[in-house]
C-alpha positions as CSV (number, residue, x, y, z in Angstrom):
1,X,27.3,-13.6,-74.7
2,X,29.3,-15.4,-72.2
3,X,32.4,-13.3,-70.6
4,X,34.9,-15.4,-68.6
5,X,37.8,-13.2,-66.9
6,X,41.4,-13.8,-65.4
7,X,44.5,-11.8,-63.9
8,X,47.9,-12.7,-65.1
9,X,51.2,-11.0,-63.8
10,X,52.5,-9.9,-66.9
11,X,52.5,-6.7,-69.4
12,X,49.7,-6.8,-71.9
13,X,52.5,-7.5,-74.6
14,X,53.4,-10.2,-73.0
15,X,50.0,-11.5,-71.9
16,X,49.2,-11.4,-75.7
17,X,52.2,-13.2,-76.9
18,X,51.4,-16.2,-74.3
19,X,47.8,-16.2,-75.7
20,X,48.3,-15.7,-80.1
21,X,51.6,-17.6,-80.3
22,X,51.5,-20.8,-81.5
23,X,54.0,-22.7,-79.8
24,X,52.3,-21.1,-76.3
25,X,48.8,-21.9,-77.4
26,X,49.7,-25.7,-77.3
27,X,50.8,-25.6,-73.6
28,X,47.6,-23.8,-72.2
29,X,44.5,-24.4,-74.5
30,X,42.9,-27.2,-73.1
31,X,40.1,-27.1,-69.8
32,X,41.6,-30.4,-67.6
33,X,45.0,-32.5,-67.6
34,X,43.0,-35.3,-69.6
35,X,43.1,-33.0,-72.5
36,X,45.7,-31.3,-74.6
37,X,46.1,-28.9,-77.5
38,X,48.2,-30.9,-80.4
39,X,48.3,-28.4,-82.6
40,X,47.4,-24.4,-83.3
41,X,47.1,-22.4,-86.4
42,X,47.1,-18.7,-85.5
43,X,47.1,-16.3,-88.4
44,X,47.6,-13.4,-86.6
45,X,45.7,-10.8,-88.9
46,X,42.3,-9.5,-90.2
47,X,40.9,-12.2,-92.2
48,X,43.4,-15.2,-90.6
49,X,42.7,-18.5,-89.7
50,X,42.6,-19.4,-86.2
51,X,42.5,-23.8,-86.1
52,X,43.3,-24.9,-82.4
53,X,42.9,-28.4,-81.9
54,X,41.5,-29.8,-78.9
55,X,42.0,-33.5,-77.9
56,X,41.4,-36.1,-75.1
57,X,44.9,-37.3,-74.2
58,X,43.4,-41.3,-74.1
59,X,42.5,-40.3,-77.6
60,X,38.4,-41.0,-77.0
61,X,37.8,-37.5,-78.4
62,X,38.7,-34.4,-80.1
63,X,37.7,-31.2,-81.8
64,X,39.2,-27.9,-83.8
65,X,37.9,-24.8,-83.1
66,X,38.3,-23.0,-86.7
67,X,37.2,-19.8,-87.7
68,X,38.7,-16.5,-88.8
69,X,39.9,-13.7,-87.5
70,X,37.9,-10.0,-87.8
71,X,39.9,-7.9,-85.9
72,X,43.4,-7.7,-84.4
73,X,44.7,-5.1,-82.4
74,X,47.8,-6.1,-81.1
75,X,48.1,-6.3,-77.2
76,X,44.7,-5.2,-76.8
77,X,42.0,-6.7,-78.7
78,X,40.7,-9.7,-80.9
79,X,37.8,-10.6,-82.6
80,X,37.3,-13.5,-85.0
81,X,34.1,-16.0,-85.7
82,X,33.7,-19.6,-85.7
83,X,33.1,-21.2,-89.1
84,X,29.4,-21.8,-87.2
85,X,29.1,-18.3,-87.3
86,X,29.7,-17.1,-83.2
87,X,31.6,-14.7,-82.3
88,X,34.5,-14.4,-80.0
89,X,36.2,-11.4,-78.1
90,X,39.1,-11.2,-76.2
91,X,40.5,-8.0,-74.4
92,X,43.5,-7.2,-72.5
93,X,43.8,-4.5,-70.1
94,X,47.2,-3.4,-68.4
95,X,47.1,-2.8,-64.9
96,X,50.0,-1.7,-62.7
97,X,52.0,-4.9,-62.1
98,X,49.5,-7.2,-64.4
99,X,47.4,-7.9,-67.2
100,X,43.3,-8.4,-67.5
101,X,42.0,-10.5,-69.6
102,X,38.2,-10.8,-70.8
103,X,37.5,-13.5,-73.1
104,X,33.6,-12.8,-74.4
105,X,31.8,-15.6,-76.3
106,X,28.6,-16.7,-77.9
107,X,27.5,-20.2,-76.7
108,X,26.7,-23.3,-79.0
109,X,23.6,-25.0,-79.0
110,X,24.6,-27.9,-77.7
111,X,25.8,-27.5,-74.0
112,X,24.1,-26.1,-71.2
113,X,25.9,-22.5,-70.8
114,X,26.6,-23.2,-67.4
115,X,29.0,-26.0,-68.8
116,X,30.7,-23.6,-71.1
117,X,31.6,-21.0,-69.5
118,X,33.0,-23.5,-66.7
119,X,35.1,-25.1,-69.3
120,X,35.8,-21.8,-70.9
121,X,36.7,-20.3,-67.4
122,X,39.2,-23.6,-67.1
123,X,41.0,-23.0,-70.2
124,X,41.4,-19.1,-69.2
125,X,42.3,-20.4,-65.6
126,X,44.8,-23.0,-67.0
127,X,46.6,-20.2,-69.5
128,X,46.9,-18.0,-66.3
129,X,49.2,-20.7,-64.5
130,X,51.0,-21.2,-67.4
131,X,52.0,-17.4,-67.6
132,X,52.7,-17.3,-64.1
133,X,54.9,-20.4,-64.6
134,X,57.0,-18.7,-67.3
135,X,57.0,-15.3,-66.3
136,X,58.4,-16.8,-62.8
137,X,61.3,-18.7,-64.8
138,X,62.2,-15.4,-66.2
């Protein structure tokens, strides 16, 4: 299991709307500016479909991470699987002032793990200046 963590300075309800809703996921879920997130499914409930498309912007690439979802504890935890069969955790922890995020996750076979959780870590990182970016708007 690979666990990648980040701080945002926001309430867990809000740290967990900028994370499952759709419209959101599409402006954070991608690991560099080269790629974005077209599109997101995000049936928000025991046995939903999670399908977030990943793509490289010059269009050399792309990818859907599908799967569906096991548990859903609103502003605190999910769990869903991959249609490859890993397994994916995300918690949220309310602090004083912010939100803590750990997003767990069994590797694939075909990366070095070192490369996941970097890319992983990016796309946390990335969501993290996102929610600073709206929550400072507010």
């Amino acid at each position: 299991m690979i666990r990648v963590l980040a701080q945002v300075p926001c309430t867990a309800e809000q740290a967990w709307n900028f994370f499952t809703d759709e419209a959101h996921i599409c402006k954070w879920n991608f690991a560099s500016d080269e790629w974005a997130c077209p599109s997101a499914i995000n049936e928000l409930k025991k046995g939903g479909k999670i399908d977030w498309r990943m793509e490289a912007k010059d269009g050399s690439m792309g990818f859907n991470l599908t799967g569906i979802y096991k548990t859903v504890d609103v502003n605190r935890h999910l769990a869903y699987e991959f249609t490859d069969g890993r397994k994916v955790f995300l918690t949220l922890e309310e602090m004083p002032n912010s939100t803590i995020l750990t997003w767990e996750f069994e590797p694939e076979n075909m990366n070095p793990i070192e490369m996941q959780e970097a890319g992983w870590q990016a796309i946390l990182n990335n969501y993290v200046k996102y929610v600073t970016e709206q929550v400072n708007t507010q």
